[in-house]
C-alpha positions in Angstrom: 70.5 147.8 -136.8 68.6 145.0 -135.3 69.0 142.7 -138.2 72.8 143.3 -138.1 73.1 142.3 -134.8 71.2 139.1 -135.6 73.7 138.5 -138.4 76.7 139.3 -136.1 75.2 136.9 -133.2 75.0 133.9 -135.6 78.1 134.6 -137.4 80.0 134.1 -133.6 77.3 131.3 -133.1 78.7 130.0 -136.3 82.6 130.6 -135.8 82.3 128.7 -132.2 80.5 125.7 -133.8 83.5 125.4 -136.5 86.0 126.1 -133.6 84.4 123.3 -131.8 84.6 120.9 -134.1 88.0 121.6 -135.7 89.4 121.0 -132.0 87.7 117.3 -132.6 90.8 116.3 -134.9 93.2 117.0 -132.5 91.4 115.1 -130.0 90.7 112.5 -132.7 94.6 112.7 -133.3 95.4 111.7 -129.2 92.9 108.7 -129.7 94.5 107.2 -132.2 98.0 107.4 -130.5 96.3 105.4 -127.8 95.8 101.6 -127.2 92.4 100.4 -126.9 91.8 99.2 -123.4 92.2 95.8 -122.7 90.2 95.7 -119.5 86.1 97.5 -119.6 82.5 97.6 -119.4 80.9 95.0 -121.1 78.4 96.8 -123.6 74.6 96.7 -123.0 73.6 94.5 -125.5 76.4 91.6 -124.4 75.3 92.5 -120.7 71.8 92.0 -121.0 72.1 89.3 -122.5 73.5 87.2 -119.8 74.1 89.5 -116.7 75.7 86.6 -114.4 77.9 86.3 -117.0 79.8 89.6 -116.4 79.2 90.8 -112.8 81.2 89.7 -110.0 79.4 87.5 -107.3 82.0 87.8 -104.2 84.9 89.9 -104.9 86.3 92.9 -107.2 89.4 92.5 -109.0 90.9 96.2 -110.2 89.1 99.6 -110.6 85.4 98.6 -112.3 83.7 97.4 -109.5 85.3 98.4 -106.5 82.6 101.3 -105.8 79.9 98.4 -105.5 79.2 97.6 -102.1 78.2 94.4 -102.7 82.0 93.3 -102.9 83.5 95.7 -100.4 82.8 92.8 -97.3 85.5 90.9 -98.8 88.1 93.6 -99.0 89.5 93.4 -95.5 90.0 89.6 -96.9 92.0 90.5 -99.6 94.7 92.9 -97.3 95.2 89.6 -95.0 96.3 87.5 -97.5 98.7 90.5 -99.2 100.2 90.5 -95.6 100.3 86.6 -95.5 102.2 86.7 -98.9 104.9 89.4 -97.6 105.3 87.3 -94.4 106.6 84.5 -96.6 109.0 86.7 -98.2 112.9 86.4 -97.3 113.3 90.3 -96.9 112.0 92.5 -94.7 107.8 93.0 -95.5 108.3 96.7 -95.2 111.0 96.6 -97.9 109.2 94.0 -100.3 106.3 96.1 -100.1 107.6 99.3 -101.0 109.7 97.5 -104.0 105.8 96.6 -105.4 104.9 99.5 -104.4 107.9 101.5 -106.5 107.3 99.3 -109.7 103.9 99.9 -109.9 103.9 103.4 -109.5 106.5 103.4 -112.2 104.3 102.0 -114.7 101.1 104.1 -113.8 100.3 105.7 -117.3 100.6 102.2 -118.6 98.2 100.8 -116.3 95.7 103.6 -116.5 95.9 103.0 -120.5 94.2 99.4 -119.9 91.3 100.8 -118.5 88.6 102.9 -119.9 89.2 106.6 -119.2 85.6 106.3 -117.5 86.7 104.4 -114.8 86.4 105.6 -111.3 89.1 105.8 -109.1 89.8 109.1 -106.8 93.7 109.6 -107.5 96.4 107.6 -108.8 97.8 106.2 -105.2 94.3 104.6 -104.8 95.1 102.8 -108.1 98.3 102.1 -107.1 97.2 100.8 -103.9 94.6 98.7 -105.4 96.6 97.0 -107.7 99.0 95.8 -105.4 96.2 94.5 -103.0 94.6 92.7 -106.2 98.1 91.4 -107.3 98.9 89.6 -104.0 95.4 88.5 -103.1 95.6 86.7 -106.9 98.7 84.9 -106.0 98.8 84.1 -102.8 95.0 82.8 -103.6 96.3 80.5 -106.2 99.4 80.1 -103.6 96.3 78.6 -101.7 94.5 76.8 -104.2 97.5 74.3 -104.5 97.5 72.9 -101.4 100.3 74.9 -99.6 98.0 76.5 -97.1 94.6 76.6 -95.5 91.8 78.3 -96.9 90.8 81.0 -94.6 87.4 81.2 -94.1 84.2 79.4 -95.5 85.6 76.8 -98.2 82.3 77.2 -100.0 83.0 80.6 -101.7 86.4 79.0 -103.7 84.6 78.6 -106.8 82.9 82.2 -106.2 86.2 83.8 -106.6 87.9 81.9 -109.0 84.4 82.6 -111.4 85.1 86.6 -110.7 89.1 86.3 -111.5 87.7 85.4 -114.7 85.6 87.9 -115.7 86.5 90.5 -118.6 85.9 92.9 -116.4 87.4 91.8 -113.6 90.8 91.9 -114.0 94.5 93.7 -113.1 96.7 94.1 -116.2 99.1 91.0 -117.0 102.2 93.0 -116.4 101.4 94.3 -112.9 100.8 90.3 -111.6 104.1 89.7 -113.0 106.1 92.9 -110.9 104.6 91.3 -108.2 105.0 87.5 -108.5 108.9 88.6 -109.3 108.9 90.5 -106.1 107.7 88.5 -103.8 107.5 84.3 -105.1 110.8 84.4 -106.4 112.1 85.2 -102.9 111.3 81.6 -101.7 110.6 80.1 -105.0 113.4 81.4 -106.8 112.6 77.9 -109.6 108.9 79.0 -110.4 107.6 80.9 -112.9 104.5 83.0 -113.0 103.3 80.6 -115.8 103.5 77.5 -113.5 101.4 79.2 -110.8 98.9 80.4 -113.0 98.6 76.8 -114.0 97.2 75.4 -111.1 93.8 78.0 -111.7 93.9 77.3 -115.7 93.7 74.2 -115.1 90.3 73.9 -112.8 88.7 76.0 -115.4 89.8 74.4 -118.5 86.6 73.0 -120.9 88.8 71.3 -123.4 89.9 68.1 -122.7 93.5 67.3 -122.7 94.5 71.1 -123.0 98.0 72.0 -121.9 99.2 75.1 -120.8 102.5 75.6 -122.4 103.0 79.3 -122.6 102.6 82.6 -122.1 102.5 85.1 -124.6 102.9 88.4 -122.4 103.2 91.1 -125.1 99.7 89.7 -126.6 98.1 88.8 -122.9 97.4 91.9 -120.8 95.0 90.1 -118.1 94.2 86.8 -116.7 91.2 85.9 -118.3 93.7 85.4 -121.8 95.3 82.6 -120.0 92.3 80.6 -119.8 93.4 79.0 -122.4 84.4 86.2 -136.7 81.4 89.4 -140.0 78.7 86.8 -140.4 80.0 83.9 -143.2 78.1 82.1 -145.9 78.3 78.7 -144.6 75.4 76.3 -145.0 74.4 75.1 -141.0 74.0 71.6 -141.1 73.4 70.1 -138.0 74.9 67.1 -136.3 71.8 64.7 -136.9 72.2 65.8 -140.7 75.8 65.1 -141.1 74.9 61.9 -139.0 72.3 61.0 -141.4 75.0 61.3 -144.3 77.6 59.4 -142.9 80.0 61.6 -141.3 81.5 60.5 -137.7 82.5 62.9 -134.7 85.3 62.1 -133.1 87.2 63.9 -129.8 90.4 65.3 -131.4 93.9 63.5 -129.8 95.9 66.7 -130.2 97.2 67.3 -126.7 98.7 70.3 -127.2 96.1 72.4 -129.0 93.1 72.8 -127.8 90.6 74.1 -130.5 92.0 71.4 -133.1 89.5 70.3 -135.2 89.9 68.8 -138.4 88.0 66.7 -141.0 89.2 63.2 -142.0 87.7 62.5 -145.7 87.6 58.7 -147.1 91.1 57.6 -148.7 89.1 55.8 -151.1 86.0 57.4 -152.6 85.4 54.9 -155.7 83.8 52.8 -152.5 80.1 53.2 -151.7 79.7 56.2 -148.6 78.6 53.3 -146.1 82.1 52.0 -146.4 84.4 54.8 -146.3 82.9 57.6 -143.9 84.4 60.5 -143.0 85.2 61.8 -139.1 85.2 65.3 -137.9 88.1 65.3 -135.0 86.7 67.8 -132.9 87.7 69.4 -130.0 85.9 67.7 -126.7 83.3 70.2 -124.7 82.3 69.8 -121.0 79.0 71.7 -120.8 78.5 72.8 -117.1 77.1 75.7 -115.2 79.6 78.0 -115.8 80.4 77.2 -119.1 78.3 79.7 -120.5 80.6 82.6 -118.0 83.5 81.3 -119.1 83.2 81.4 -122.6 81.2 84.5 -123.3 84.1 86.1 -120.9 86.6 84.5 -123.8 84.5 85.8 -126.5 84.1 89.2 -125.7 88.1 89.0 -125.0 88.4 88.1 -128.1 86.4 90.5 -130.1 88.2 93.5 -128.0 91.5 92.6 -128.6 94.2 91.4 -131.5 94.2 88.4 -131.2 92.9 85.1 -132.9 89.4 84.3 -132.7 89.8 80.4 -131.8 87.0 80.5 -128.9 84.8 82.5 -131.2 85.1 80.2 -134.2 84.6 77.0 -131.8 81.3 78.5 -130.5 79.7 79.3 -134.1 81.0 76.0 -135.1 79.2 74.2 -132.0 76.1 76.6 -133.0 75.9 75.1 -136.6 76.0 71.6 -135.3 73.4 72.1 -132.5 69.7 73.0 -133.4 67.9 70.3 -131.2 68.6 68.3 -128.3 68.8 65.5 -130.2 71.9 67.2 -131.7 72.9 66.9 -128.4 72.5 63.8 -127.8 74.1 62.7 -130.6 77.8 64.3 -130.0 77.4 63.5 -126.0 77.1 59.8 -127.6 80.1 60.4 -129.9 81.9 61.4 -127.0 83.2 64.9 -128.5 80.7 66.8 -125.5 80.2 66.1 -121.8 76.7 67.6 -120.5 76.9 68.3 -116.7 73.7 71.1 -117.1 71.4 68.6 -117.0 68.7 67.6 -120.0 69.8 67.5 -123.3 67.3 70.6 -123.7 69.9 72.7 -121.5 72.7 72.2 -123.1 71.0 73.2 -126.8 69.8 76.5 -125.1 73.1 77.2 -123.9 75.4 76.9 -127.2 72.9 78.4 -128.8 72.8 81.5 -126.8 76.8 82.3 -126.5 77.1 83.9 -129.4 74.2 85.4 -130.0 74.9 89.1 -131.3 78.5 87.9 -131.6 79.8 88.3 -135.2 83.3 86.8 -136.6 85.6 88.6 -138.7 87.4 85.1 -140.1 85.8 82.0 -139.4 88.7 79.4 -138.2 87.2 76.7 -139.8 86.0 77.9 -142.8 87.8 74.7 -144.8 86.6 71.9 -142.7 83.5 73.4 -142.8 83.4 73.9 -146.6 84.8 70.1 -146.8 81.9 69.1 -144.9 79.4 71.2 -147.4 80.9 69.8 -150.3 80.5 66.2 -148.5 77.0 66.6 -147.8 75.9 67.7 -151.2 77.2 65.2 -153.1 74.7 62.5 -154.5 74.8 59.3 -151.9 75.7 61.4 -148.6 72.8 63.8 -149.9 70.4 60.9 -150.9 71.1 58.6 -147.5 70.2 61.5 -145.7 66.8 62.8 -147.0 66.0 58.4 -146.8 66.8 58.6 -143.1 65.4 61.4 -142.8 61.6 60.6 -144.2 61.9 57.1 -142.9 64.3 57.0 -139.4 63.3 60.7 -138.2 61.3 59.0 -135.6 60.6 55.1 -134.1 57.0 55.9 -135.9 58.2 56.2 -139.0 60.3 53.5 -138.8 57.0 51.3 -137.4 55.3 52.6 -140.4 57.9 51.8 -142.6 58.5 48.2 -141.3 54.6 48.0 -141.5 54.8 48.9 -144.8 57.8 46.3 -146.2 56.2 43.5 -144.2 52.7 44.4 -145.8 54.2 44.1 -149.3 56.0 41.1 -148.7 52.7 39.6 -148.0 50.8 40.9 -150.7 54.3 39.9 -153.3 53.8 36.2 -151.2 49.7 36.0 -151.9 49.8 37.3 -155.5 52.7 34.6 -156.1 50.6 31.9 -154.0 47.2 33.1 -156.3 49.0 33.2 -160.0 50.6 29.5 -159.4 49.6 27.3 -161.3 48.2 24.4 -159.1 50.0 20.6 -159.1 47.5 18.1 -160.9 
């Protein structure tokens, strides 16, 4: 009797455990049906990594952080400058307010869907609350930003904020900043456009030189941090003082209106010896400062999330190929195609290095230049010129020693001449 009740036991133990995991598939099923959010945690790995790089310093922007009370000081802050905005509004503040207030509520479900479900918030008029507070605090910030008005309070914490509008996690979805700006900048701007104001922060944070900001794509963008502007691949690394050595030049790329342009101008000619016809690598121009690194590991992990092309991605492997040693450095901030602002040389190699460390790319977007540039190298002058520099021009004692050397046998070639000659009568 005991043993059958054993047996029973486990066979409901059993029956619950299949029950439990059948109901997984339907769950699995309402997943799928779902986008994957646009706006989260950064993982652990990314995180430790570079924490500075992900946490808000001043203030929080949506649901993530707004339980950390470092940020909650500047939160009064953010509710002046939402009533400064509705003050400049033609219609009555009451009534612009409840038309933000209307279209975001209308769009709840679609906002909640850009967050994790993990996110923290008590009820949904709290996240309706807080996204119009964020939305008007962004533009009427920018709204400062340009000029039209005085920063109110300490002007030293500008560049505070605009670091933490553009952090991954950071962020209000796209779509609720444009409700917003419609309801409330078109009433005395009616000849703006959301992509105009958004300019005038793009453009302080920009690390590409000559980049323009000619559109918006807003089915594609769903935050601000897209508006700032691959599995590991089998390419051989060769580093800027390599392809130096073998001839090739690096150039900043001209294109104005693409950013991440890079391409690889091979000699028209190549019946000519390599010294005469060299070939360039247009390339796009970096300014490496102290919040590059933020910036672009922001872009990255953007990037990786979402559908989109991994341009900033591809830059950064491409930068991490050609940089092993500050001389590397040295040598494209000499070419002109980076800027260091870090300080040493030293710096700058430790930070390209370290952006995409962990980071893996699912299509490399210059996998031909880069396979050009292979080819290039490995062919028999290129190759030969530079394993010469290399042994003899690695260093200003080598090329002592080598001088030495040449000016040593000259001398013994002059004596041996001098001591075989015959001698006049």
């Amino acid at each position: 009797m005991a043993n059958n009740d054993v047996e029973l036991g486990a066979g409901d133990g059993i029956g619950r455990t299949v029950q439990f995991l059948l109901d997984f598939k339907e769950k699995g099923r309402v997943l799928d049906n779902k986008p994957l959010p646009s706006i989260f945690m950064v993982p652990k790995l990314y995180r430790d990594i570079s924490p500075r790089s992900f946490n808000p310093m001043l203030v929080s922007i949506g649901p993530l952080h707004r339980k950390d009370k470092n940020l909650q000081k500047f939160e009064v802050q953010k509710t002046t400058y939402l009533h400064n905005l509705l003050d400049m509004c033609v219609s009555n503040p009451e009534q612009t307010l409840k038309e933000c207030v209307q279209k975001v509520s209308m769009k709840i479900e679609e906002i909640k869907a850009c967050y994790e479900e993990s996110t923290i918030y008590d009820h949904d008029e709290e996240l309706v609350r807080m996204m119009v507070v964020d939305a008007c605090f962004i533009l009427y910030f920018i709204h400062l930003l340009a000029g039209a008005g005085g920063f109110q309070g300490n002007g030293s914490i500008i560049p505070l904020i605009v670091t933490d509008m553009v952090l991954i996690e950071n962020q209000i979805p796209f779509f609720v900043l444009k409700d917003i700006f419609e309801s409330t900048f078109l009433q005395f701007k009616p000849n703006t456009s959301l992509t105009d104001h958004l300019k005038i922060l793009l453009q302080g944070y920009t690390l590409f030189q000559n980049y323009k900001v000619t559109d918006i794509n807003l089915y594609t963008a769903h935050d601000i941090i897209s508006l700032a502007f691959c599995s590991i691949f089998e390419h051989k690394r060769h580093s800027a003082m390599e392809l130096d050595r073998a001839g090739v030049n690096f150039r900043p790329n001209e294109d104005a209106n693409w950013a991440m342009a890079m391409k690889l101008e091979l000699p028209r000619f190549s019946c000519f010896p390599w010294f005469w016809c060299k070939p360039t690598l247009w390339m796009p121009k970096l300014y490496v400062h102290d919040s590059t690194e933020l910036i672009l590991r922001n872009l990255i992990l953007y990037e990786q999330s979402s559908i989109v092309p991994e341009y900033v991605t591809s830059y950064m492997w491409a930068m991490d190929m050609l940089v092993d040693t500050p001389e590397d450095v040295a040598k494209l901030v000499k070419s002109g195609v980076l800027v260091n602002h870090c300080g040493s040389n030293e710096n700058a190699a430790n930070t390209i290095n370290n952006i995409c460390q962990d980071v893996a790319i699912d299509d490399f977007y210059y996998h031909q230049e880069w396979q050009d540039l292979d080819t290039y190298y490995n062919s028999y002058w290129p190759n030969a010129a530079a394993g010469l520099k290399r042994r003899y021009f690695s260093s200003p004692w080598t090329i002592i020693a080598l001088i030495a050397a040449i000016v040593l046998f000259v001398l013994t070639l002059v004596q041996t001449i001098y001591t075989i000659k015959p001698q006049s009568p």
